[in-house]
NURODO-384363 format. One line per 4 residues: number of its first residue (from 1); their letters; for each residue x, y, z of N, C-alpha, C. Coordinates in steps of 0.2 Angstrom, whole numbers, plus 5000, padded with zeros to 4 digits. Example, Ala and Ser with C-alpha at 12.3 -4.5 7.8 and 13.67 -1.06 7.14 Angstrom:
BEGIN
1 = as = 5066,4972,5039,5062,4978,5039,5066,4984,5039  5064,4989,5035,5068,4995,5036,5064,5000,5039 $
//
This chain:
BEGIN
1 = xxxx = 5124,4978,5125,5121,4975,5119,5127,4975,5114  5127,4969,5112,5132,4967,5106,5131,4972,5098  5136,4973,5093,5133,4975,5088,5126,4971,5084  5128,4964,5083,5120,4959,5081,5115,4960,5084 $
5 = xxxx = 5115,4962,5092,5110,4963,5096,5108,4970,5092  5111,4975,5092,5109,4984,5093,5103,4981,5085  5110,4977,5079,5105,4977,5072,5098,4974,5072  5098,4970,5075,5092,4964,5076,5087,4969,5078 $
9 = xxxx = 5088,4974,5084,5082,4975,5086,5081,4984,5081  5088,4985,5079,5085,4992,5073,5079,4988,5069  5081,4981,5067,5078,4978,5060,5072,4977,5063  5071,4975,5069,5063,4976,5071,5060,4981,5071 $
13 = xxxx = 5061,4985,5074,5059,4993,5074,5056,4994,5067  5060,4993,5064,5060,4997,5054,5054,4993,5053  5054,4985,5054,5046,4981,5052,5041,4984,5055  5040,4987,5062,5036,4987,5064,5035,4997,5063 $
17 = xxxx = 5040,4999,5062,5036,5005,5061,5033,5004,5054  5034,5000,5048,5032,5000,5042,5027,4998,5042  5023,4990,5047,5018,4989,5047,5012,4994,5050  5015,4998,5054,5008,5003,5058,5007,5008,5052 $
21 = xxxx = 5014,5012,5047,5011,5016,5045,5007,5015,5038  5003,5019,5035,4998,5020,5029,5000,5021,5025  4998,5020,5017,4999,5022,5011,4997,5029,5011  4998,5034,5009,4994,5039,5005,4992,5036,4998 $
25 = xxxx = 4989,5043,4998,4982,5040,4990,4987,5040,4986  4991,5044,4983,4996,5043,4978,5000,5038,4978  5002,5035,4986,5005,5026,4983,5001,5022,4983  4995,5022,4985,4991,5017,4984,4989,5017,4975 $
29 = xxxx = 4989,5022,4973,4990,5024,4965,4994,5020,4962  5000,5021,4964,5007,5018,4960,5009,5013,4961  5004,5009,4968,5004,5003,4969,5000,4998,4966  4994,5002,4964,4991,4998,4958,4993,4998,4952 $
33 = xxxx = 4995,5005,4949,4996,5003,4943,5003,5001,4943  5008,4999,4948,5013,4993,4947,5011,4989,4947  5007,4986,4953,5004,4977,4952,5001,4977,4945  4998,4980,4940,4996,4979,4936,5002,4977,4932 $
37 = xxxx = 5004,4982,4931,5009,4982,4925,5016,4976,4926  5015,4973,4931,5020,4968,4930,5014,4960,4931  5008,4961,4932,5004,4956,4931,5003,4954,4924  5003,4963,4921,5002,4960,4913,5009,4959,4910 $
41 = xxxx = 5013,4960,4912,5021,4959,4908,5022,4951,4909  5022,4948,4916,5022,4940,4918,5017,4937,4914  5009,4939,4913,5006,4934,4909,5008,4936,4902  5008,4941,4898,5010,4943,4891,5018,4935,4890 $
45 = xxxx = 5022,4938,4893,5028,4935,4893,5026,4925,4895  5024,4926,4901,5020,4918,4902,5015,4914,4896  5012,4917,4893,5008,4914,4887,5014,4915,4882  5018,4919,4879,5023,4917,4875,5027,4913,4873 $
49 = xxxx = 5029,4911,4880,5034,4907,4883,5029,4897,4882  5024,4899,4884,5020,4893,4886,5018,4891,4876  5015,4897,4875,5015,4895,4867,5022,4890,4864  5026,4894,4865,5033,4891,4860,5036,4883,4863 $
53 = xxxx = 5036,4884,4870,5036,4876,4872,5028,4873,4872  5025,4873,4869,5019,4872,4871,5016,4867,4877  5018,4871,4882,5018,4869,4889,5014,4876,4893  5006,4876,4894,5004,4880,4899,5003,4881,4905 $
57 = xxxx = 5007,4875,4905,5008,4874,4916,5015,4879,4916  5017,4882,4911,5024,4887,4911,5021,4892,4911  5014,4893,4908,5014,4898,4909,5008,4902,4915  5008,4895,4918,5004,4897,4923,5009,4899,4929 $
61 = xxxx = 5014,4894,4929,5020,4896,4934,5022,4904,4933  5024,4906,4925,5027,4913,4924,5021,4918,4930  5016,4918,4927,5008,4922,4931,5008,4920,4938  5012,4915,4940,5010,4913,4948,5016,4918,4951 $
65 = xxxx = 5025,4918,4947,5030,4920,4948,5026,4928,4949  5024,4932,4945,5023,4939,4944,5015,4941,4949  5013,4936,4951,5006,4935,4956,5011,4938,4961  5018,4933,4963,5020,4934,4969,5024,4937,4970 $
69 = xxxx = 5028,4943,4963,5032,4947,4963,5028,4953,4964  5023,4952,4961,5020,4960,4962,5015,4961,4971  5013,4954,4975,5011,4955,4980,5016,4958,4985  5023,4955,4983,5029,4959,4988,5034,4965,4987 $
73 = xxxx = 5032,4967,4982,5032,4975,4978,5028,4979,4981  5020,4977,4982,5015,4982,4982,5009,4983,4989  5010,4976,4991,5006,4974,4998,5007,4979,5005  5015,4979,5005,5018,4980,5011,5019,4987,5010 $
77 = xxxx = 5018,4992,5014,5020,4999,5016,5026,5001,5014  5029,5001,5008,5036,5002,5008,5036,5010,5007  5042,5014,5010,5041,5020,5012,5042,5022,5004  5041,5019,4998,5042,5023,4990,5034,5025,4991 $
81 = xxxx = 5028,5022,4995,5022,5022,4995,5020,5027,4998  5026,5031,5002,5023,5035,5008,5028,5041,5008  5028,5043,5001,5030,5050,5001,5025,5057,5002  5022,5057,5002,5015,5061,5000,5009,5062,5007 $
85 = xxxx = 5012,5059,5015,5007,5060,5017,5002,5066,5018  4994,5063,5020,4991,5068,5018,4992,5073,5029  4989,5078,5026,4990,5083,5032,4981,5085,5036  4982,5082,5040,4976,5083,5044,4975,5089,5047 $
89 = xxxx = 4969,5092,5049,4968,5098,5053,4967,5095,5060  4971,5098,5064,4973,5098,5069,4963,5097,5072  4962,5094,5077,4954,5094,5081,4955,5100,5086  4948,5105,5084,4946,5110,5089,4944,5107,5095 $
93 = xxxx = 4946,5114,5100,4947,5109,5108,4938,5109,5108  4935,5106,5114,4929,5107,5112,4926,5113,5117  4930,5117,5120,4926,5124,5124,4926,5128,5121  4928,5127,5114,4931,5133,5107,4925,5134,5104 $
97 = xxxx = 4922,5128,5103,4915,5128,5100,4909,5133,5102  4909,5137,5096,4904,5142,5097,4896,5137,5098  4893,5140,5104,4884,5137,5104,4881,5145,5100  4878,5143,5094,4875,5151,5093,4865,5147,5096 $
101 = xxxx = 4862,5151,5098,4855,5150,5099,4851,5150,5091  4849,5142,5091,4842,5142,5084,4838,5146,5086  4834,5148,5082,4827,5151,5081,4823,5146,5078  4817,5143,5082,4811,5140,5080,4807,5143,5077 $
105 = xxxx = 4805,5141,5073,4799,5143,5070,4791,5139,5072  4790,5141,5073,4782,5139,5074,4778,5138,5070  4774,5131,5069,4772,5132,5062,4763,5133,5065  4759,5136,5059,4753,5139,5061,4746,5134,5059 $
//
């Protein structure tokens, strides 16, 4: 393999481990309240703008720019979202599982 061949298929690797793995709940946190906060700064800033030229197709463009800034920031698995995985308990084998005998009660 060539060195563009070796990068090509690193840079696949790196997509594809990104899409298989998960948010934890903390990035999913920070990934909302990113999307928000550059949602409200683009339309803040968009109606601004759209006011002074009075032009609100400007400021529908700034809202559609910060729509589509904040869906590539916040959508995709980036490993800033996946600091904090959570930690599972490991599954008991199932011959581990104690059987204790119920007691019936009979009713009168």
């Amino acid at each position: 393999m060539h060195g563009s061949e070796i990068e090509y298929e690193a840079g696949r690797i790196c997509i594809i481990n990104m899409r298989l793995s998960k948010l934890d709940y903390d990035g999913q946190r920070r990934a909302e309240k990113l999307s928000r906060i550059i949602i409200t700064l683009f339309g803040i800033v968009g109606l601004v703008w759209g006011y002074i030229i009075q032009q609100f197709s400007q400021t529908v463009y700034i809202l559609g720019a910060g729509f589509v800034l904040a869906a590539i920031m916040t959508i995709p698995p980036w490993p800033m979202y996946r600091r904090k995985p959570l930690q599972w308990q490991k599954p008991r084998p199932e011959n581990d599982v104690s059987e204790q005998p119920t007691k019936s009660k009979k009713k009168k």
